[in-house]
gemmi code that builds the backbone of each chain (N, CA, C; Angstrom):
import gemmi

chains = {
    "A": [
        ("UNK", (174.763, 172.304, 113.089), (173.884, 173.445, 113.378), (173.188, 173.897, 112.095)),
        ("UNK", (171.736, 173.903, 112.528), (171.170, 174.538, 111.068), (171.248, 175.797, 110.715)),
        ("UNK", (171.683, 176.326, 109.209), (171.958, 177.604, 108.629), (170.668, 178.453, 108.042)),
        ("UNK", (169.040, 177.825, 108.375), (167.945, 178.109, 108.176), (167.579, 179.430, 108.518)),
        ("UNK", (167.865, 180.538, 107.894), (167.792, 182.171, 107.844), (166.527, 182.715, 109.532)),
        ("UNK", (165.795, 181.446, 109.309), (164.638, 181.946, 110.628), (166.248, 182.169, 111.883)),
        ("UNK", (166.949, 181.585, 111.829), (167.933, 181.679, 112.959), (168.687, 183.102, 113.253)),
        ("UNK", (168.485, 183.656, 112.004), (169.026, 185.316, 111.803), (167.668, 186.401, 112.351)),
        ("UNK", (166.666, 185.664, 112.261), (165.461, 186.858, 112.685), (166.245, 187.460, 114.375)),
        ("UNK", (165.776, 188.808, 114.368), (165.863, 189.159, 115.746), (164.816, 189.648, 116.606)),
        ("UNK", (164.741, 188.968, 117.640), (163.719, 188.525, 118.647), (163.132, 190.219, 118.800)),
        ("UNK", (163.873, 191.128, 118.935), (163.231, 192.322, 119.361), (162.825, 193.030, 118.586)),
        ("UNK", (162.653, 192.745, 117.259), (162.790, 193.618, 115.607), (161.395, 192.636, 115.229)),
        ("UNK", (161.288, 191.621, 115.365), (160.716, 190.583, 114.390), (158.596, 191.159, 114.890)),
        ("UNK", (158.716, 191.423, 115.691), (157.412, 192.162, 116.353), (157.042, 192.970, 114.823)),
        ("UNK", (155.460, 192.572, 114.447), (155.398, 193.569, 113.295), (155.345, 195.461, 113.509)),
        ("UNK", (154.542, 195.785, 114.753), (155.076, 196.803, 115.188), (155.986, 197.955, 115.295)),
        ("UNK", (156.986, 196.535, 116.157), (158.526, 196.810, 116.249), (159.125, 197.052, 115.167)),
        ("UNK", (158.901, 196.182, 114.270), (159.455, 196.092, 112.890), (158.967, 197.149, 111.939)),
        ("UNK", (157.623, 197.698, 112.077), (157.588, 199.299, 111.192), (158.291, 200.212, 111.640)),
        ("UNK", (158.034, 200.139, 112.992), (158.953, 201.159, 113.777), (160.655, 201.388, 113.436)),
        ("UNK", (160.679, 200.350, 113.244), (162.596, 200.463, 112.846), (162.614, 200.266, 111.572)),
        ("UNK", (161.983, 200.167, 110.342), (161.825, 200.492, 109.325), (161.762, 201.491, 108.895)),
        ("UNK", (161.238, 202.632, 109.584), (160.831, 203.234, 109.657), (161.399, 204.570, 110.065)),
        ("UNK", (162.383, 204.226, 111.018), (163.311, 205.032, 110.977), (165.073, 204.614, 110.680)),
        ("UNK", (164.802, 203.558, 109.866), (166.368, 202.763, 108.838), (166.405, 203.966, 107.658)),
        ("UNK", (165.080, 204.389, 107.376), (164.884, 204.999, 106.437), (165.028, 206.821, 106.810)),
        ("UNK", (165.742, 207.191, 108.196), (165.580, 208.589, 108.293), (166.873, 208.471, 109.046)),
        ("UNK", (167.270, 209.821, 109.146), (168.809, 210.103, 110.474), (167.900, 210.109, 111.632)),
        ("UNK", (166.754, 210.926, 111.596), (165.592, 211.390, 112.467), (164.196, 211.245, 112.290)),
        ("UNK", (163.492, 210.796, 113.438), (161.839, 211.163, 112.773), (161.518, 211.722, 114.103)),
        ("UNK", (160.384, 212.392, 114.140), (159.676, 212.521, 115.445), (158.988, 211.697, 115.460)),
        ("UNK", (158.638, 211.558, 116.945), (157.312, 210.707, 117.871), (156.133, 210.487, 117.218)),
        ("UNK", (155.564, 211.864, 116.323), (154.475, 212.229, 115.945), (154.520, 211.244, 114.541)),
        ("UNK", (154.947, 211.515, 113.907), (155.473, 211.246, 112.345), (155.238, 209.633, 112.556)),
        ("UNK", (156.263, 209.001, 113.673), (156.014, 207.275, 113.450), (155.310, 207.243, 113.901)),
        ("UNK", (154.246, 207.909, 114.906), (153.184, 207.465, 115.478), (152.131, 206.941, 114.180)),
        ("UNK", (151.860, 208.434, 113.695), (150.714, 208.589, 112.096), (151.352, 207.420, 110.939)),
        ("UNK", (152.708, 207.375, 110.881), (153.478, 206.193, 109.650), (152.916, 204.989, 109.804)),
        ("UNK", (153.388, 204.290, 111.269), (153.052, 202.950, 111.901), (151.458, 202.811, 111.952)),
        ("UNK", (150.576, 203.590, 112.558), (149.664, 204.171, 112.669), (148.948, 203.202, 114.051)),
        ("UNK", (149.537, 203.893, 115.171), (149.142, 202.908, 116.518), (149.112, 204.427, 117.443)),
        ("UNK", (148.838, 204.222, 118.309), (147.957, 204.841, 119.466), (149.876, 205.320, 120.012)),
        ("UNK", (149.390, 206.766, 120.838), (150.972, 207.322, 121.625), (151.244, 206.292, 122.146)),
        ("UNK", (150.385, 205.778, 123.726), (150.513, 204.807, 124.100), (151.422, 203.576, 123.682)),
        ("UNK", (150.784, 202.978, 122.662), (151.586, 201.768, 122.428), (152.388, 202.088, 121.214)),
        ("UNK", (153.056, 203.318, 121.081), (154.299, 203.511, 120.223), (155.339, 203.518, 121.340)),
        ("UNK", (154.760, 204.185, 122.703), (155.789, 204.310, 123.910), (156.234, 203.327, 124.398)),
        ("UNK", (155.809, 202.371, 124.528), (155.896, 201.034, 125.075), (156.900, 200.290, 123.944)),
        ("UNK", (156.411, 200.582, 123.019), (157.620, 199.915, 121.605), (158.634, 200.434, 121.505)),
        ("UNK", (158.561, 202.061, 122.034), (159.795, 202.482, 121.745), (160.670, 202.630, 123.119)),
        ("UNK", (159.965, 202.380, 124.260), (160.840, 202.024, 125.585), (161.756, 200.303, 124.913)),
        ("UNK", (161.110, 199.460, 124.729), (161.155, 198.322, 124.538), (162.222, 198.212, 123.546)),
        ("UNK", (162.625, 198.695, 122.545), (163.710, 199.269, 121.402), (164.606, 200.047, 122.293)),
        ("UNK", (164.019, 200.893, 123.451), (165.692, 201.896, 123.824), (166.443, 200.851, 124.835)),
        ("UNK", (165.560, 200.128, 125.405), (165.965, 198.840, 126.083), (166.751, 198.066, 125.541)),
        ("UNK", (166.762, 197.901, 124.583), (167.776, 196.839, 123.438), (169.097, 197.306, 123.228)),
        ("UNK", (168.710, 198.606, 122.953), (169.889, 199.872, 122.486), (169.993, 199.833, 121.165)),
        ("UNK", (168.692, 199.773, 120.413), (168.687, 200.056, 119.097), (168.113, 201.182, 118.652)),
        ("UNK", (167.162, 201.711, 119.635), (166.675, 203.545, 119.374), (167.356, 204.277, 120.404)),
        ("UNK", (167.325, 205.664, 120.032), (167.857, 206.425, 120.895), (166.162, 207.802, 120.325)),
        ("UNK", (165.936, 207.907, 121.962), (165.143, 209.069, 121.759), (165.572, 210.279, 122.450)),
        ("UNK", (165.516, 211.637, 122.123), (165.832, 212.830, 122.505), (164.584, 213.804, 122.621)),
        ("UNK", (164.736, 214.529, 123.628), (163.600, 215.372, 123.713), (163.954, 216.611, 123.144)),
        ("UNK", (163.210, 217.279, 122.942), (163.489, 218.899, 122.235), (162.440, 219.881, 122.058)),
        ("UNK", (162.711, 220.685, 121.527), (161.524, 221.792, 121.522), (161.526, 222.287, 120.004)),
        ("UNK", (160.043, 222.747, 119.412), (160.213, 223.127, 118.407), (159.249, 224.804, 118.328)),
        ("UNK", (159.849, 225.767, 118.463), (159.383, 227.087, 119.128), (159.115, 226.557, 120.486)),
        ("UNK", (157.728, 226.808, 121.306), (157.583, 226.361, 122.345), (156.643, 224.955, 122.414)),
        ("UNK", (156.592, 224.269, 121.549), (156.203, 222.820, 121.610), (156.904, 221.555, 122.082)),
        ("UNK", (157.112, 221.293, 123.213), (158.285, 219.893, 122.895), (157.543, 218.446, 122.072)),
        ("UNK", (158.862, 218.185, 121.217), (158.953, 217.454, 120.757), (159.842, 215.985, 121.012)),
        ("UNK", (159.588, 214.995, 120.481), (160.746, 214.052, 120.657), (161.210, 212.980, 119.452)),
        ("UNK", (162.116, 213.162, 119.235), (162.938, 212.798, 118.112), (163.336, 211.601, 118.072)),
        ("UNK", (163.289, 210.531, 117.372), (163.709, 209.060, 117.333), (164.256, 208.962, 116.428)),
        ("UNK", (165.338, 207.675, 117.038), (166.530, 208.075, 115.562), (167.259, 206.112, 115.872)),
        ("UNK", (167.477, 205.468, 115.332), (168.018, 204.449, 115.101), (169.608, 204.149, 115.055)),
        ("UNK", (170.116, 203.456, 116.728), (171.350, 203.400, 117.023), (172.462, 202.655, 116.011)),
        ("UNK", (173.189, 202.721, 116.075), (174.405, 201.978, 115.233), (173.824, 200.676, 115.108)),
        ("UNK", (173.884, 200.067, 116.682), (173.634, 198.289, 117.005), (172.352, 198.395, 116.363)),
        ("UNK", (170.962, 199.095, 116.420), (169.765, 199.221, 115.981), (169.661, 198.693, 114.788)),
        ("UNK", (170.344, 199.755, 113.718), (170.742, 199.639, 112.187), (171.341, 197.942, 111.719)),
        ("UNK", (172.220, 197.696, 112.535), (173.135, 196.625, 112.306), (172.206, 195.162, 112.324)),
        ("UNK", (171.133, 195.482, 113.410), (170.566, 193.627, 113.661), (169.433, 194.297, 113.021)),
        ("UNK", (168.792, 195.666, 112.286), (167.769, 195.816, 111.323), (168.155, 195.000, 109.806)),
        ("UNK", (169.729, 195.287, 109.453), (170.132, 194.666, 108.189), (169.981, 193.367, 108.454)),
        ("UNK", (170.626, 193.010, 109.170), (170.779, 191.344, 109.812), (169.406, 191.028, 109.650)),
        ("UNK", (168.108, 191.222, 110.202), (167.094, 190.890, 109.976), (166.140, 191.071, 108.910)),
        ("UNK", (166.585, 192.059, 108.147), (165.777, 192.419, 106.592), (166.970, 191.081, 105.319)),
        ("UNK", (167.820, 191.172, 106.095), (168.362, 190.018, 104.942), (167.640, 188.466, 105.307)),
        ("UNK", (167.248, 188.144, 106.409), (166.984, 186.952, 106.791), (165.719, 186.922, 106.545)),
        ("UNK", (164.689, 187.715, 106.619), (163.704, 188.008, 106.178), (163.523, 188.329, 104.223)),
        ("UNK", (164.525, 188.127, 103.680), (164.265, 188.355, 102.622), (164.782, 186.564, 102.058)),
        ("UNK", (165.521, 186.166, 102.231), (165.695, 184.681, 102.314), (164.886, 184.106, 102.664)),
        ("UNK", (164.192, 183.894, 103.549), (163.205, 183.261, 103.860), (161.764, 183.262, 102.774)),
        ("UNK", (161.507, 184.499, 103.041), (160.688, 184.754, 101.391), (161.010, 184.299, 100.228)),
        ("UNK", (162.383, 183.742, 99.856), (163.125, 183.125, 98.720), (162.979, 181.878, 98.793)),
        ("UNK", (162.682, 181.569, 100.039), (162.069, 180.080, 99.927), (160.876, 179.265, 99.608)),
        ("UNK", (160.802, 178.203, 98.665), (159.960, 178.051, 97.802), (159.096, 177.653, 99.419)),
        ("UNK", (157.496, 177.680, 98.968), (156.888, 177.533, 99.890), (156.555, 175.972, 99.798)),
        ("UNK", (156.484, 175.196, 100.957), (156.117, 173.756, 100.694), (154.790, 173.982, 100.726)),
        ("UNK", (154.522, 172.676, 99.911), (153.029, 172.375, 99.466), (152.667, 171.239, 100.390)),
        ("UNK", (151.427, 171.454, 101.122), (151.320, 170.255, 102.306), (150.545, 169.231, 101.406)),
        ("UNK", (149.971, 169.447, 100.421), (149.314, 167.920, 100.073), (150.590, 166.954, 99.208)),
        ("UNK", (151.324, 167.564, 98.616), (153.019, 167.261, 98.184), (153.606, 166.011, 99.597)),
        ("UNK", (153.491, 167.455, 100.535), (154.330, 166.769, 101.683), (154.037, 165.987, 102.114)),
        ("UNK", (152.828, 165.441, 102.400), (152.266, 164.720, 103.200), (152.066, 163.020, 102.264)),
        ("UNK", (152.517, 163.270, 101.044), (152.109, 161.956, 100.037), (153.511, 161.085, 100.132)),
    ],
    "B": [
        ("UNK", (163.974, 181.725, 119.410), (163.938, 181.832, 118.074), (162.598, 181.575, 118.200)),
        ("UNK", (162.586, 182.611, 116.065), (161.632, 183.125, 115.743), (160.986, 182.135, 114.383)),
        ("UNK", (160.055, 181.628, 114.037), (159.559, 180.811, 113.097), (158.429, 182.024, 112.263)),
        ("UNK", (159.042, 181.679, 110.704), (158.009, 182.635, 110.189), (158.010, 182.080, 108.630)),
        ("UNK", (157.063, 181.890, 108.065), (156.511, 181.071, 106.402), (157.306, 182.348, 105.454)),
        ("UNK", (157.708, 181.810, 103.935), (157.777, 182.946, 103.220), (156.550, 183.696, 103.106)),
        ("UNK", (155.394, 183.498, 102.863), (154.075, 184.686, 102.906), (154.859, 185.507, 103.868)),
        ("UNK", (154.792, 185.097, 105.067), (154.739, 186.070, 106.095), (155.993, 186.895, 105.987)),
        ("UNK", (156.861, 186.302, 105.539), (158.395, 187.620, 105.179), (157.921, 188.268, 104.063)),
        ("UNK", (157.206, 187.821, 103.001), (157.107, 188.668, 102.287), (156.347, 189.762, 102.650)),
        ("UNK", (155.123, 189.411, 102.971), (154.502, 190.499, 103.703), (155.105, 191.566, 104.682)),
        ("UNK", (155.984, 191.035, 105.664), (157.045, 191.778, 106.235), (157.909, 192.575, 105.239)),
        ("UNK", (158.393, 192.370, 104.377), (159.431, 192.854, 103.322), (158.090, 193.925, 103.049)),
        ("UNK", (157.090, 194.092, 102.564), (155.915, 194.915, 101.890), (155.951, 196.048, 102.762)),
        ("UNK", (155.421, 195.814, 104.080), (155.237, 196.498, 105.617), (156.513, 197.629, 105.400)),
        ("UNK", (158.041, 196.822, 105.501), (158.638, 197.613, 105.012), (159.210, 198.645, 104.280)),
        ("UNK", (158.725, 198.017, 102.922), (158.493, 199.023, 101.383), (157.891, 200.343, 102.050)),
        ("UNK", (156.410, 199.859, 102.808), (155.855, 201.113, 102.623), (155.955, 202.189, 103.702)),
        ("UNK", (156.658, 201.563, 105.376), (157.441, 202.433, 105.780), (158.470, 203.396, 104.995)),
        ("UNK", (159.524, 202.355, 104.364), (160.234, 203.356, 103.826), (159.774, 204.303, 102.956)),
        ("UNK", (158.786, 204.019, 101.878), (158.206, 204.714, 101.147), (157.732, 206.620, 101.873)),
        ("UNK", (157.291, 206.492, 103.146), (156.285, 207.054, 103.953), (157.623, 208.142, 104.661)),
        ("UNK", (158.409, 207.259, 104.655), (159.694, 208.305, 105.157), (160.399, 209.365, 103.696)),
        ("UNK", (160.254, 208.795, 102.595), (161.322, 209.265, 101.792), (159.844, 210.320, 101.257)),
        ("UNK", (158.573, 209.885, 101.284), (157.878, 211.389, 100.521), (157.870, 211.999, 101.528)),
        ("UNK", (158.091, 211.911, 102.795), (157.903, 213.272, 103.972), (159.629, 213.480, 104.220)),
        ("UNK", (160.483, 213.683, 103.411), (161.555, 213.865, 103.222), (162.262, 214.471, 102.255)),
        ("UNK", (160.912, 215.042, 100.930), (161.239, 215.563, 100.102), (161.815, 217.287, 100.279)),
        ("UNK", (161.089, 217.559, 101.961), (161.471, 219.066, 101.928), (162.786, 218.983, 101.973)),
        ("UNK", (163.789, 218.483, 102.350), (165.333, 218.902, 101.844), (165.789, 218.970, 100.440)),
        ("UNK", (165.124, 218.201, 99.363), (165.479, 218.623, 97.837), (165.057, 220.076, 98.126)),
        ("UNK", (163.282, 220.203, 98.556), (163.190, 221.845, 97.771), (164.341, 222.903, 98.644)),
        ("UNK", (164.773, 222.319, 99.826), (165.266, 223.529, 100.668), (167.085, 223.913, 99.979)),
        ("UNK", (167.349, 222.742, 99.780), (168.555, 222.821, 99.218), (168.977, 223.118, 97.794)),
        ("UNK", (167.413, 223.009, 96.826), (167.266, 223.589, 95.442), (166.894, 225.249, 95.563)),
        ("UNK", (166.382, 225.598, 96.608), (166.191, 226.877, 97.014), (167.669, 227.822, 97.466)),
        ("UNK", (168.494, 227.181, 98.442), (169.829, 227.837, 98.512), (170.336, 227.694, 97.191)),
        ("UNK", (170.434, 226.478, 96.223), (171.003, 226.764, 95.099), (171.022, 228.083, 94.229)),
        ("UNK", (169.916, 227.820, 93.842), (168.909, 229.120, 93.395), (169.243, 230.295, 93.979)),
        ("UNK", (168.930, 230.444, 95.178), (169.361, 231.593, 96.081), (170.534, 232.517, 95.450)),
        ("UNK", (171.401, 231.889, 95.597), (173.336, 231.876, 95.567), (173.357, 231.817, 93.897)),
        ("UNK", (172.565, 231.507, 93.153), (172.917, 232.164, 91.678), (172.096, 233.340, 91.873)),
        ("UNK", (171.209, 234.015, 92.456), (170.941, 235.078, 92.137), (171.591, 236.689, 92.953)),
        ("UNK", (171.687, 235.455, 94.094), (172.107, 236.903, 95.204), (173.869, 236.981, 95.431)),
        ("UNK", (174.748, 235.980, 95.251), (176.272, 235.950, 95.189), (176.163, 236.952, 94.349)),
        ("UNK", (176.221, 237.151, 92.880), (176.183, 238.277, 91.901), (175.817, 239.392, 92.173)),
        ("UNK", (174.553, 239.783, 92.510), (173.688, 240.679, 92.846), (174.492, 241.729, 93.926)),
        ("UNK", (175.042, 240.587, 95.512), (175.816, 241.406, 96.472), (177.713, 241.646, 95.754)),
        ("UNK", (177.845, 240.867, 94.291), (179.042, 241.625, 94.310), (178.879, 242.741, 93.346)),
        ("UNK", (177.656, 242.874, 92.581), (177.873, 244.165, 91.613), (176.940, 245.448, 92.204)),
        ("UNK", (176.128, 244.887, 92.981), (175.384, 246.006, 93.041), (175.367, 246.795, 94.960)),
        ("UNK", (174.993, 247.757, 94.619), (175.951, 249.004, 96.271), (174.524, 249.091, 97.033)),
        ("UNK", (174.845, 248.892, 98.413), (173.558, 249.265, 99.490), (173.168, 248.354, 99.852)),
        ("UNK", (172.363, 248.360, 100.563), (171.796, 246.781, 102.035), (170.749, 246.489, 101.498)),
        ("UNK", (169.772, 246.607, 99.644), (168.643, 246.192, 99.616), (169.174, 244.241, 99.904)),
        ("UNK", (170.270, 244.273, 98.872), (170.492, 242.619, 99.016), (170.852, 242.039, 100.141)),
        ("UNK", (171.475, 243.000, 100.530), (171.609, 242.221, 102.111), (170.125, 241.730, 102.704)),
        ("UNK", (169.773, 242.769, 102.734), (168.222, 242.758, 103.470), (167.291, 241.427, 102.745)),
        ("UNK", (167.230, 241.321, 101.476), (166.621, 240.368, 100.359), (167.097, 238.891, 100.762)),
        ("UNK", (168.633, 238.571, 100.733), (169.190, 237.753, 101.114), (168.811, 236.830, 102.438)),
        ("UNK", (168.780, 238.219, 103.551), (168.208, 237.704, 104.965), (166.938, 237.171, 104.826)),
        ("UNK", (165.842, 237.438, 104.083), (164.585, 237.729, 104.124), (163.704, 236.355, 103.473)),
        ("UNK", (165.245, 235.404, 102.359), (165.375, 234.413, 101.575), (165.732, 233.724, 102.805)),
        ("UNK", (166.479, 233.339, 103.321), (167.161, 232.564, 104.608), (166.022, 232.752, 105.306)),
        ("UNK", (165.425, 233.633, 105.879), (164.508, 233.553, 106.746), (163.326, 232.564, 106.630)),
        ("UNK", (162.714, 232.465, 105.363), (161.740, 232.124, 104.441), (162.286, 230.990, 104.472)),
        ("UNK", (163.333, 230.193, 103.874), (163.912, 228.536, 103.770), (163.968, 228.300, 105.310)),
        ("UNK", (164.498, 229.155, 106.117), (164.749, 227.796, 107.435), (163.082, 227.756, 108.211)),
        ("UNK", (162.058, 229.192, 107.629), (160.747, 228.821, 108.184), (160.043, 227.496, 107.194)),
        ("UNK", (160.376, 227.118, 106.035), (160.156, 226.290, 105.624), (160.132, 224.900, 106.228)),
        ("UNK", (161.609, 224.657, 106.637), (162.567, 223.916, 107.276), (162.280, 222.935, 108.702)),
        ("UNK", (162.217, 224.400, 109.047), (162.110, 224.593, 111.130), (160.794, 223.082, 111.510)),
        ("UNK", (159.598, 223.676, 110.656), (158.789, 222.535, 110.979), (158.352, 220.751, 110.813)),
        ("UNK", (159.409, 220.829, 109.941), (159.139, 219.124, 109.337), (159.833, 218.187, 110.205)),
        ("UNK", (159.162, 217.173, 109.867), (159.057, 216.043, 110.980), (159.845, 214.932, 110.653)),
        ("UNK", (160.270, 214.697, 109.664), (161.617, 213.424, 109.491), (162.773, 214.113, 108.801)),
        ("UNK", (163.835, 213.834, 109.033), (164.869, 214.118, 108.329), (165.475, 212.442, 107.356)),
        ("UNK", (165.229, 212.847, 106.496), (165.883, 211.577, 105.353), (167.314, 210.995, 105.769)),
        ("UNK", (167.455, 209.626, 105.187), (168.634, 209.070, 106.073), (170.112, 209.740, 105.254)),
        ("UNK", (170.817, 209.771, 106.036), (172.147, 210.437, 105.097), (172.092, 212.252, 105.024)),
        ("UNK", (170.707, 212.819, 105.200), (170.876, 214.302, 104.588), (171.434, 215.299, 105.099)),
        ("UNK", (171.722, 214.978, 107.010), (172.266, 215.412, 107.466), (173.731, 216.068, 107.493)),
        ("UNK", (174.464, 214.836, 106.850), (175.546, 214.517, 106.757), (176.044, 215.452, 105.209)),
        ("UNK", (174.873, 215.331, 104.574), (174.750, 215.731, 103.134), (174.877, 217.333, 103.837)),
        ("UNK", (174.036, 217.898, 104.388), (173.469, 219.525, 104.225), (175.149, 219.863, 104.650)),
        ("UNK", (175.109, 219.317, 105.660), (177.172, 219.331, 106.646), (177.811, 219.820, 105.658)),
        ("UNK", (178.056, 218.958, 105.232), (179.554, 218.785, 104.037), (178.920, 220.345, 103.287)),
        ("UNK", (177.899, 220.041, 102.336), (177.177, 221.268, 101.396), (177.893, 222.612, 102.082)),
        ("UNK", (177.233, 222.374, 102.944), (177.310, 223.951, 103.852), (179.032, 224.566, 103.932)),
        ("UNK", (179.410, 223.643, 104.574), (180.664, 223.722, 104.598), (181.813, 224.503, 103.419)),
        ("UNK", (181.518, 223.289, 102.447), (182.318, 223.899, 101.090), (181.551, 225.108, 100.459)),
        ("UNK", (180.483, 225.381, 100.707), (179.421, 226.438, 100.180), (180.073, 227.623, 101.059)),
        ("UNK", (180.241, 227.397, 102.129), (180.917, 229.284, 102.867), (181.811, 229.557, 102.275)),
        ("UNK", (182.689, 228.388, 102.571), (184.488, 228.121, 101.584), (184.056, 229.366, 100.727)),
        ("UNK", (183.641, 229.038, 99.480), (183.623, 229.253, 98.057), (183.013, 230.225, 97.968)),
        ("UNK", (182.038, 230.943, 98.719), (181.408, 232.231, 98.762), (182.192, 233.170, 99.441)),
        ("UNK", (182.735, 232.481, 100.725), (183.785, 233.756, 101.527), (185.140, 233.909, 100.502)),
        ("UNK", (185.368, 232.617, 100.058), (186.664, 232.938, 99.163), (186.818, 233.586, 97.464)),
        ("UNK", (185.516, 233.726, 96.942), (185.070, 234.375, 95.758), (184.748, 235.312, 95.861)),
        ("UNK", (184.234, 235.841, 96.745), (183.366, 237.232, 96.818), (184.684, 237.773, 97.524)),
        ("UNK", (185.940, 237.325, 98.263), (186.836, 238.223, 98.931), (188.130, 238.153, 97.335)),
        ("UNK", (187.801, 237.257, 96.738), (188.633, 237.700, 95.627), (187.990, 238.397, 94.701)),
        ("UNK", (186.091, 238.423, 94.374), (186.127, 239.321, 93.701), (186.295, 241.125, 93.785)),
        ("UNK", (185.724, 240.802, 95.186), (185.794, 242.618, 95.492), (187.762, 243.123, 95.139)),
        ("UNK", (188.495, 242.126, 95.439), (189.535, 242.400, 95.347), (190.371, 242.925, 93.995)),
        ("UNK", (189.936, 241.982, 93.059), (190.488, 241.813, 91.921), (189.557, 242.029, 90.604)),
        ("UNK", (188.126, 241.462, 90.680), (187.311, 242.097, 89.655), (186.326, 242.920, 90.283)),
        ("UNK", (186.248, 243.936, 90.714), (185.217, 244.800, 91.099), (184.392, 245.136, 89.745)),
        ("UNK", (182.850, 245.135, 89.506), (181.964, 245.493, 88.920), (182.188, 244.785, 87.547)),
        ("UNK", (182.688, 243.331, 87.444), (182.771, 242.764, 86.352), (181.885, 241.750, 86.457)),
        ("UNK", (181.307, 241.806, 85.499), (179.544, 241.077, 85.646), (179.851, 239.108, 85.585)),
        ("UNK", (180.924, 239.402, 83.949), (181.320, 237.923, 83.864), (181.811, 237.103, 85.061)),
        ("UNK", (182.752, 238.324, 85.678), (183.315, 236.790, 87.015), (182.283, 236.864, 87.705)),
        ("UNK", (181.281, 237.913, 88.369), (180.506, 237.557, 89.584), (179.365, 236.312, 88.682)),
        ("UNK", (179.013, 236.423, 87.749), (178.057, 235.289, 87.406), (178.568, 233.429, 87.283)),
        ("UNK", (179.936, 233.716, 86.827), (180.605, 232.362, 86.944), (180.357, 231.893, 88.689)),
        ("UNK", (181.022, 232.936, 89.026), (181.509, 232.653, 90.355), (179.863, 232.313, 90.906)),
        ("UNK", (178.794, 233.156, 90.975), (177.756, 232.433, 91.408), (177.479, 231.294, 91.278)),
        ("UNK", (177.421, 230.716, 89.573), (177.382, 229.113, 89.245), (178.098, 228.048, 90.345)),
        ("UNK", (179.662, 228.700, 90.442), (180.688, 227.775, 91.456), (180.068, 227.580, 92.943)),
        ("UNK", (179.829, 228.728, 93.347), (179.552, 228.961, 95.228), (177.941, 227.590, 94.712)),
        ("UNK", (176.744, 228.042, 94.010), (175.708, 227.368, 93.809), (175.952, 226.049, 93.488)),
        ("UNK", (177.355, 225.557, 93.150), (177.281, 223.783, 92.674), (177.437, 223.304, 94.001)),
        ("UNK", (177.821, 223.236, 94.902), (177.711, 222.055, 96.376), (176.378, 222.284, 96.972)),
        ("UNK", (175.428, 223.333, 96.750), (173.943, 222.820, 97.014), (173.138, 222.197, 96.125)),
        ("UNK", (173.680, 222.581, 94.659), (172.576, 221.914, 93.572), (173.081, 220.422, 93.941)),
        ("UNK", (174.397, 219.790, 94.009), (174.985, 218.672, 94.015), (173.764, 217.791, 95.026)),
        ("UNK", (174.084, 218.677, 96.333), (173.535, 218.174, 97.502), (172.188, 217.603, 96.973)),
        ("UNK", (171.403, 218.572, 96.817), (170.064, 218.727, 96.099), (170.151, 217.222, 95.490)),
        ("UNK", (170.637, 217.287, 94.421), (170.313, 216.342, 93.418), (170.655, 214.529, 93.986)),
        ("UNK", (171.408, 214.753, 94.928), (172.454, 213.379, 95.636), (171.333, 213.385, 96.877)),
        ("UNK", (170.019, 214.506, 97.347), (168.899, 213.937, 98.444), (167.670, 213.235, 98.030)),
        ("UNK", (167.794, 213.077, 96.009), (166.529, 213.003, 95.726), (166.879, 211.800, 95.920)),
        ("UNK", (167.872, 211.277, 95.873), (167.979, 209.445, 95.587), (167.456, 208.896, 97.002)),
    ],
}
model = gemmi.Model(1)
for chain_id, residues in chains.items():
    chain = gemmi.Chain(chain_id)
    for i, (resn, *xyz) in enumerate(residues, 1):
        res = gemmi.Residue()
        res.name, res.seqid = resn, gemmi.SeqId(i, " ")
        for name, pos in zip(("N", "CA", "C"), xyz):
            atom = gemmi.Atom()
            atom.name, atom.element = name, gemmi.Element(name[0])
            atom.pos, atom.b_iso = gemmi.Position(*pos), 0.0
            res.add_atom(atom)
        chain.add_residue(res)
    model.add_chain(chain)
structure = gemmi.Structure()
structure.add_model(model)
structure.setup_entities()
């Protein structure tokens, strides 16, 4: 079996999107809706869809709330979330460690 | 499975940088909020043990009021600070309910212990403070 780090990427993280998005909040206990919307910088719409698609996995957890009388909603990055984010920022950083082949090299 | 060139992780690794980056400067309001209780608690711990009448009370409230309107509105909380303010808070009542009930007890109107004692109650927020900038 090959030990080639692409084998560590995770299918639901590896989305560049996806992947600010949980970057994004690796880096907070909490963010709001609003905050990764403007960070990532993508439309409500298709932050909702990314972030249904992540609570589906069970790597975000979102909460609704209020802030005076505004509701808000809070995104926050599950245990398992965190766990295949490391898993995938290490495999992703290996991979980058790999010298890049040269195709006119390869091909001689 | 997922196939991806080093360019493209690196670039991914970058993407990353500057998420995280984007989280930790909109995360700076817990240094000032928790350099502010520091602050706070060296001026007003002292203040409510030497001096008589509700202006400090009132001053005190008016400081709290002012930090959690600071507070109330920001939009990420930094990873860990939660856990950080917890603990802070915690040993911070400790040391204020248990200094200020030994000073009224034992040094009434002695300037030296209420100013130490402010320094003490004020070290688990400066700590905090200083352990959110990282």
């Amino acid at each position: 079996m090959s030990t080639h780090p692409r084998h560590q990427l995770d299918a639901v993280i590896h989305s560049p999107i996806r992947l600010s998005i949980v970057a994004c909040l690796a880096a907070a206990d909490k963010a709001e809706f609003a905050f990764v919307r403007d960070t990532v910088e993508v439309s409500d719409s298709v932050l909702s869809r990314q972030v249904t698609l992540l609570t589906e996995a069970g790597y975000v957890q979102a909460r609704k709330g209020y802030v005076g009388k505004r509701p808000r909603t809070w995104l926050s990055l599950t245990a398992a979330g965190r766990e295949a984010y490391t898993k995938h920022l290490a495999a992703l950083t290996a991979i980058a460690a790999t010298p890049a082949r040269v195709e006119g090299k390869a091909d001689v | 499975m997922t196939d991806l060139s080093p360019g493209l992780a690196a670039a991914a690794l970058a993407d990353i940088d500057q998420a995280s980056a984007a989280v930790r400067r909109h995360s700076r309001w817990a240094v000032r909020a928790l350099t502010a209780y520091a602050i706070g608690t060296l001026i007003f711990f002292p203040a409510g043990g030497l001096l008589e009448g509700p202006v400090v009370s009132v001053a005190w409230g008016l400081f709290l009021v002012s930090v959690l309107a600071h507070v109330w509105p920001r939009r990420v909380v930094g990873r860990g600070v939660r856990r950080l303010y917890v603990v802070a808070a915690v040993v911070w009542t400790v040391l204020w309910v248990g200094l200020a009930v030994l000073g009224h007890a034992a040094f009434a109107g002695k300037a030296g212990y209420w100013l130490v004692a402010g320094v003490v109650v004020a070290g688990p927020m400066a700590v905090a403070a200083w352990r959110a900038r990282s």
